[in-house]
C-alpha positions as CSV (number, residue, x, y, z in Angstrom):
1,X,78.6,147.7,338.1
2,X,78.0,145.5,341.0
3,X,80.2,142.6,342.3
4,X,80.4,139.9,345.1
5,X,81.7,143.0,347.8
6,X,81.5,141.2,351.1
7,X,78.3,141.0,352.5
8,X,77.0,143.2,350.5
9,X,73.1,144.0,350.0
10,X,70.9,146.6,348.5
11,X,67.4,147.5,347.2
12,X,66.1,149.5,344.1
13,X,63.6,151.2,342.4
14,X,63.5,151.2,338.5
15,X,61.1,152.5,337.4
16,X,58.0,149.6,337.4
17,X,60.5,147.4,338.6
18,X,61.9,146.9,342.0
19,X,65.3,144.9,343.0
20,X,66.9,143.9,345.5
21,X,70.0,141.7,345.8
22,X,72.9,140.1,348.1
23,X,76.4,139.2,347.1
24,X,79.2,137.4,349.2
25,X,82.5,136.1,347.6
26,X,84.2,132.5,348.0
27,X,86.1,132.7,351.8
28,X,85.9,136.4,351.7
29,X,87.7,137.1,349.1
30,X,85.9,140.3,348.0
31,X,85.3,141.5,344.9
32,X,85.0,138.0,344.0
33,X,83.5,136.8,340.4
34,X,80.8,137.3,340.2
35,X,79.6,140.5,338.4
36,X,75.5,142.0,337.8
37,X,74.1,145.3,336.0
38,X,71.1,146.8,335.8
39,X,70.0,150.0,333.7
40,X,67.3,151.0,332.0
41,X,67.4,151.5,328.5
42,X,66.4,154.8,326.7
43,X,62.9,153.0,325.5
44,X,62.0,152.4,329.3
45,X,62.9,148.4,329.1
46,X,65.1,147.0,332.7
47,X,68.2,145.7,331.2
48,X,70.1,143.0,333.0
49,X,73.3,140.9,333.5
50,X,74.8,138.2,336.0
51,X,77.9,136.9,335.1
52,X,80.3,134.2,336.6
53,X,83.7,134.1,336.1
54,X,85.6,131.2,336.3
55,X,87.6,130.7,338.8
56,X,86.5,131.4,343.1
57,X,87.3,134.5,345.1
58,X,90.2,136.3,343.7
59,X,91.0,133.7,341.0
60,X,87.6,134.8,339.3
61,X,88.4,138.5,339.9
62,X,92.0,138.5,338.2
63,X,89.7,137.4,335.3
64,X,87.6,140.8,335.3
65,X,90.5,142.7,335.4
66,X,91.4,141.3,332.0
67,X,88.0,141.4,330.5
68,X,86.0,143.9,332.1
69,X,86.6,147.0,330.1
70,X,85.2,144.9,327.1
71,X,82.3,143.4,329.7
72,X,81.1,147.3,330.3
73,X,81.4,148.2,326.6
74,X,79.5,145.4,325.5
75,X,76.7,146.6,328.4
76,X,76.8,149.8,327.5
77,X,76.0,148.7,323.6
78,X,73.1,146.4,325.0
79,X,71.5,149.0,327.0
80,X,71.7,151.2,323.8
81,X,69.2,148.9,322.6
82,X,72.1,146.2,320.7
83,X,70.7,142.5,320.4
84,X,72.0,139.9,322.9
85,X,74.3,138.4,320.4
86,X,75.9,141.4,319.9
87,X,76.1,141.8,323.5
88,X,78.0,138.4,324.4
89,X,80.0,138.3,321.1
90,X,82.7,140.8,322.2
91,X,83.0,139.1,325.3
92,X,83.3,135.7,324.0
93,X,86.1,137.0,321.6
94,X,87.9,138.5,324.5
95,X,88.0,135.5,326.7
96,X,89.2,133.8,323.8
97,X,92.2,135.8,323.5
98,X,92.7,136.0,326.8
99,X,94.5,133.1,329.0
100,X,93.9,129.4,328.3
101,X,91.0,128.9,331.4
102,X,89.3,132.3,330.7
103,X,85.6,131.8,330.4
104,X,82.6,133.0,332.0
105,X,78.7,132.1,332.3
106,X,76.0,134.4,332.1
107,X,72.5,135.8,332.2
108,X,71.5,138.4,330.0
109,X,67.8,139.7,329.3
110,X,65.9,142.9,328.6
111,X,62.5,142.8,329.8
112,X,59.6,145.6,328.7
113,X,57.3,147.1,330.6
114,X,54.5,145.5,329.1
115,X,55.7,142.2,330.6
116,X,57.4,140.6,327.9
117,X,61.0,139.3,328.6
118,X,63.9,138.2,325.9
119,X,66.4,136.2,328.0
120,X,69.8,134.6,327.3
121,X,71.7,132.1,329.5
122,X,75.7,131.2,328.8
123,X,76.6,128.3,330.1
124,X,75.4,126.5,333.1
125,X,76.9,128.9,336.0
126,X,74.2,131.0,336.4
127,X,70.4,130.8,336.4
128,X,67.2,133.0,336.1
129,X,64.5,131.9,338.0
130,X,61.3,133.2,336.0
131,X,57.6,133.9,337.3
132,X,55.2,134.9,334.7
133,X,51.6,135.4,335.2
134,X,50.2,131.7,334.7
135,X,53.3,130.6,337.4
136,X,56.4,129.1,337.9
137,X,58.6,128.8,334.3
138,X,60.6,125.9,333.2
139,X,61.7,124.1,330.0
140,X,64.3,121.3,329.0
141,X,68.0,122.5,329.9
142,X,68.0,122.8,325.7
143,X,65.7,125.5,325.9
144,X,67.3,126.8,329.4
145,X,71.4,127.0,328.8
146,X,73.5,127.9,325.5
147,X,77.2,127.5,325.7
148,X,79.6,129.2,328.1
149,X,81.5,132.0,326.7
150,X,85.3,131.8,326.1
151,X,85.3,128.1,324.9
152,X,84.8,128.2,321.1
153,X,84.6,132.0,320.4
154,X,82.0,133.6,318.5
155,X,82.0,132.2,314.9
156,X,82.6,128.7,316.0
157,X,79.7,129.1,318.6
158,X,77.2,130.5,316.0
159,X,78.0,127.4,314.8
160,X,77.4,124.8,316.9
161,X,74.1,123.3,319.0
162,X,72.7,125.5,321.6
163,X,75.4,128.2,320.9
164,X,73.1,131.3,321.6
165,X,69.6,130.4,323.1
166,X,67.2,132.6,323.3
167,X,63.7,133.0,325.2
168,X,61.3,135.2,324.6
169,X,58.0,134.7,327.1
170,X,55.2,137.2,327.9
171,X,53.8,138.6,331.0
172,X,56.7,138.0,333.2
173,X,56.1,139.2,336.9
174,X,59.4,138.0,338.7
175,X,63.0,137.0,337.9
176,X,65.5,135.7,340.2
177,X,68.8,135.2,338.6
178,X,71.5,133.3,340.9
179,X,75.2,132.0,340.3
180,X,75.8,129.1,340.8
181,X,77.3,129.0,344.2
182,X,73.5,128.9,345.3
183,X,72.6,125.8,343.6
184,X,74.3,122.5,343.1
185,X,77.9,122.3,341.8
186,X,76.8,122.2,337.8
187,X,80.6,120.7,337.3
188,X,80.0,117.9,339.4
189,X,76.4,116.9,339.0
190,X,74.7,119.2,336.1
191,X,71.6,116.4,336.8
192,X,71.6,117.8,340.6
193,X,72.0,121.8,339.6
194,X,68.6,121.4,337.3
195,X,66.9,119.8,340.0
196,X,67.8,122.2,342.0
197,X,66.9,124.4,340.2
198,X,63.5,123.8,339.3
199,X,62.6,123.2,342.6
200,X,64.0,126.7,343.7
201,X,61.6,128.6,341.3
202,X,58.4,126.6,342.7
203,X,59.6,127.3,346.3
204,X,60.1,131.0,345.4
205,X,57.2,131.9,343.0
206,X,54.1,131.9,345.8
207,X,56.2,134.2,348.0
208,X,55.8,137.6,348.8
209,X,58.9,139.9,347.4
210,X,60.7,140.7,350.4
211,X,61.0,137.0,351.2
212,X,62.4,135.7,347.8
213,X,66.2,136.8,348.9
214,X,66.6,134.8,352.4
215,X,64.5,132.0,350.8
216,X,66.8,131.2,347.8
217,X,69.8,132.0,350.5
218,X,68.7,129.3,352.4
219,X,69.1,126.9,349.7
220,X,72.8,127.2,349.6
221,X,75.7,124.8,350.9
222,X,77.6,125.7,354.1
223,X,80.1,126.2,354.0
224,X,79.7,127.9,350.9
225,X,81.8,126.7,347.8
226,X,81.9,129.3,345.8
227,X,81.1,133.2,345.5
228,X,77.6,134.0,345.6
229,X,75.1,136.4,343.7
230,X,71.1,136.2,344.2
231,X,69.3,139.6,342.8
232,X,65.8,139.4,342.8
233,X,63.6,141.5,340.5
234,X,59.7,142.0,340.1
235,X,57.5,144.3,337.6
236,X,54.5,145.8,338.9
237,X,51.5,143.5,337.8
238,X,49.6,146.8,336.6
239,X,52.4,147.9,334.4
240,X,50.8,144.6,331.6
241,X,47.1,143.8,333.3
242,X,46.4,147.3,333.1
């Protein structure tokens, strides 16, 4: 399990799929809150997470050390092959017992070799910025962002608008998933975070691998506001194209 260690970096081979990544907490205050995983599963598919806790620095950290045994178990049920509901449920339930601010967003996805990608987003604290093989992905923030976990708890969630959403696409080449200290505050100006957004995956998408990292880096305040996360992952265009 990786988290916002200070100035940390790192590259990766899995299998078809390459990584790379850099994490810095709020102020250096390492770990920090942020939290991201990846594994591949026994069928061969790149399982993934980014989560944001709530809460900068050591604030968000204090909220791992209350939830992250359930976190890893829940991870280690999705890589098993478990759907994402079942993956974010246990986590939802524990934040909900937990203390009255607990709550965390995330990025969930398991993505095939053959290209095809299902992808779930918590809340609007982190972000996946998606390539596929006709370009840059985007779609309306209710096709983008469920709700963030810990605020209603699994049963009331299932209930409610946009409590799980899930994407399936095809042909995916690239994701870049980022917390939200890269973009806009989302708390302040959700309007300004989507914008962002958007225009971070059309910057990104025409650029060679090894650039994608510093690019999206670039796009975020100084002094920074938060703890920050960018891991950048791409599939070998052969692995689907043949």
């Amino acid at each position: 399990m990786r988290s916002t260690a200070l100035g940390e970096r790192g590259t990766s081979s899995l299998g078809p799929w390459r990584a790379a990544w850099t994490a810095l907490p709020y102020q250096g205050q390492a770990p920090g809150g942020d939290r991201f995983l990846l594994a591949r599963s026994p069928t061969g598919d790149l399982c993934f997470v980014l989560a944001d806790a709530a809460g900068h620095g050591t604030l968000g950290n204090a909220l791992w050390l209350r939830h992250e045994a359930t976190f890893l178990a829940a991870w280690r049920a999705f890589v098993a092959g478990c759907s994402l509901a079942d993956f974010v449920d246990p986590l939802d339930a524990s934040l909900c017992a937990g203390e009255a601010l607990d709550s965390v967003c995330l990025t969930v996805g398991r993505w095939q070799p053959s290209g095809a990608l299902e992808l779930s987003t918590c809340g609007y604290g982190t972000h996946a910025l998606v390539r596929t093989a006709q370009g840059p992905w985007w779609a309306e923030p209710e096709a983008l962002f469920g709700l963030k976990l810990g605020w209603f708890g699994p049963e009331r969630r299932r209930e409610l608008p946009r409590g799980l959403v899930q994407t399936r696409l095809s042909e995916v080449e690239r994701i870049v998933l980022v917390s939200d200290g890269v973009l806009e505050d989302d708390h302040r100006n959700p309007e300004a975070t989507l914008a962002s957004l958007e225009r971070a995956n059309h910057r990104c998408a025409p650029l060679p691998f090894a650039e994608v990292l510093e690019t999206v880096l670039e796009l975020a305040p100084a002094p920074a506001e938060d703890d920050l996360t960018v891991v950048a992952l791409e599939l070998e265009a052969r692995s689907f194209r043949g």
